[in-house]
N, C-alpha and C positions, 0 to 999 in steps of 0.2 A: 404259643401253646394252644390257644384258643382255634388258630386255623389250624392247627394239626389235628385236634379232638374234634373238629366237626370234620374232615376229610375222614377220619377214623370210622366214624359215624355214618357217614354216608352211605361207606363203602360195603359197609358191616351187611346189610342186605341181599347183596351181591355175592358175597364169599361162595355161601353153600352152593349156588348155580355154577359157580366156577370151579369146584371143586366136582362137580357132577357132569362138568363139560372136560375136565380132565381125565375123569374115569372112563367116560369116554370114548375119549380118542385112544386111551389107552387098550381100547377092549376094542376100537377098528373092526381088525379082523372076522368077528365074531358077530358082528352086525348083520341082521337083513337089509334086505330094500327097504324095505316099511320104518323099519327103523332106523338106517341111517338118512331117510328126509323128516323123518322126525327130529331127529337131533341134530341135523341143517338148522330145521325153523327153532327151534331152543338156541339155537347158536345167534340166529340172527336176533332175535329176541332178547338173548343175552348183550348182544354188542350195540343193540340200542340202548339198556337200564345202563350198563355202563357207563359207555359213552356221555350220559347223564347225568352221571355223579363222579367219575373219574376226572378230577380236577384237581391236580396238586400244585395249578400256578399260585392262590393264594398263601399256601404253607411257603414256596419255596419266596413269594414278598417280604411274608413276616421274615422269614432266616435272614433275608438282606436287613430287615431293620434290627435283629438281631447283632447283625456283626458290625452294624455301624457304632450300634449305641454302647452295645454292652463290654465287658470285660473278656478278656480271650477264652476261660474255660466257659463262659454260657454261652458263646459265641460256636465254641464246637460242639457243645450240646446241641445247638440248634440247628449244625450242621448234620450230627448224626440224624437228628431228625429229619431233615431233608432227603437224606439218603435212604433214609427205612420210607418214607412215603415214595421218590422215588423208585424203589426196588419193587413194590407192592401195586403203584402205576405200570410197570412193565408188566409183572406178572400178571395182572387182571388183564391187560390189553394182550397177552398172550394165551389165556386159559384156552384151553381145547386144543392146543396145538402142541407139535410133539419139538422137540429143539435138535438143533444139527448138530455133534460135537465132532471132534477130531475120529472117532471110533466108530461113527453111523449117526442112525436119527434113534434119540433117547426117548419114550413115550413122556408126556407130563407126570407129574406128581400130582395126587389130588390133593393131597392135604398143602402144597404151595401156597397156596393163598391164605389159609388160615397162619400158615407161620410166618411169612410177610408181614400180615394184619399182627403175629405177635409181637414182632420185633419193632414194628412203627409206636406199640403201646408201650413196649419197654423204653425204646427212645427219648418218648413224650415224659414219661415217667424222671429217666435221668435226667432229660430236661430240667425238670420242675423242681428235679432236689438241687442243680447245679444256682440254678436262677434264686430259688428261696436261700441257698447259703449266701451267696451275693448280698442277697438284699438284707440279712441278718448281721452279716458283718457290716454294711454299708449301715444300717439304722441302729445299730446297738453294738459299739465296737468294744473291744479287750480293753481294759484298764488302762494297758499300757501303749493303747495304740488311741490316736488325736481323731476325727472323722476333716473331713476335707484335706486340702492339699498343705498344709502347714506342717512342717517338722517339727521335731520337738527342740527346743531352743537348747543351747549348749548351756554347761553350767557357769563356764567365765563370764557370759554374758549377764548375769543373774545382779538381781539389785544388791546384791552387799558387796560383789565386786567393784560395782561402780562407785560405792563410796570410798574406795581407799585410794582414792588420789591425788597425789599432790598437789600442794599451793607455791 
């Protein structure tokens, strides 16, 4: 959680410049000279602050110690997690540029990056409820349920059983 809120954070700075190197390339066309080497050196500018804080190898550590240690549903929480950092890595390392699909080449979105950055918080979020249910069950369990690995003893097994035994 902790590496995903500061990757979040990091990146949070970035968004708007990527959202404005989107609009953009989206508006090409429509550029002078003057201004499309001005939005070169904003580009280049931009893929240096990036490049500086775009780092999602520490989040995608934690998720491995996530799925070693933990239970399967926080284990996927922290998988979603990874993937919304993931997706939101791509898209910053994409801003400015336009995508090839099967139909032609698609302009960017500008708002991309901001829904990226939403989805990484929503993630972190289910995270955080998936792990805190965990850990609520694991330190305060249901009446009827024991905490560590012990089952609950049958009833034949129970001390008034054991006294009726023959001599």
């Amino acid at each position: 959680m902790t590496a995903a809120q500061s990757y979040a954070a990091e990146v949070h700075p970035v968004l708007r410049q990527a959202g404005a190197m989107d609009r953009a390339a989206a508006n090409t066309d429509s550029l002078s000279r003057r201004e499309a080497a001005r939005e070169a050196a904003a580009e280049a500018d931009f893929r240096d602050r990036i490049s500086a804080v775009n780092n999602p190898d520490p989040v995608s550590t934690a998720v491995q110690h996530v799925e070693l240690e933990g239970p399967a549903e926080v284990a996927e929480a922290a998988r979603q997690v990874r993937a919304a950092t993931t997706s939101l890595f791509r898209t910053l390392r994409r801003a400015g540029r336009s995508e090839r699909v099967a139909g032609g080449i698609v302009p960017p979105d500008p708002e991309r990056s901001w829904t990226r950055h939403e989805e990484l918080l929503a993630a972190i979020e289910r995270f955080t409820q998936a792990a805190q249910e965990h850990l609520n069950r694991r330190d305060h369990p249901r009446s009827d349920e024991r905490p560590g690995r012990w089952a609950r003893v049958p009833a034949f097994f129970s001390r008034s059983n054991a006294r009726r035994t023959t001599t």
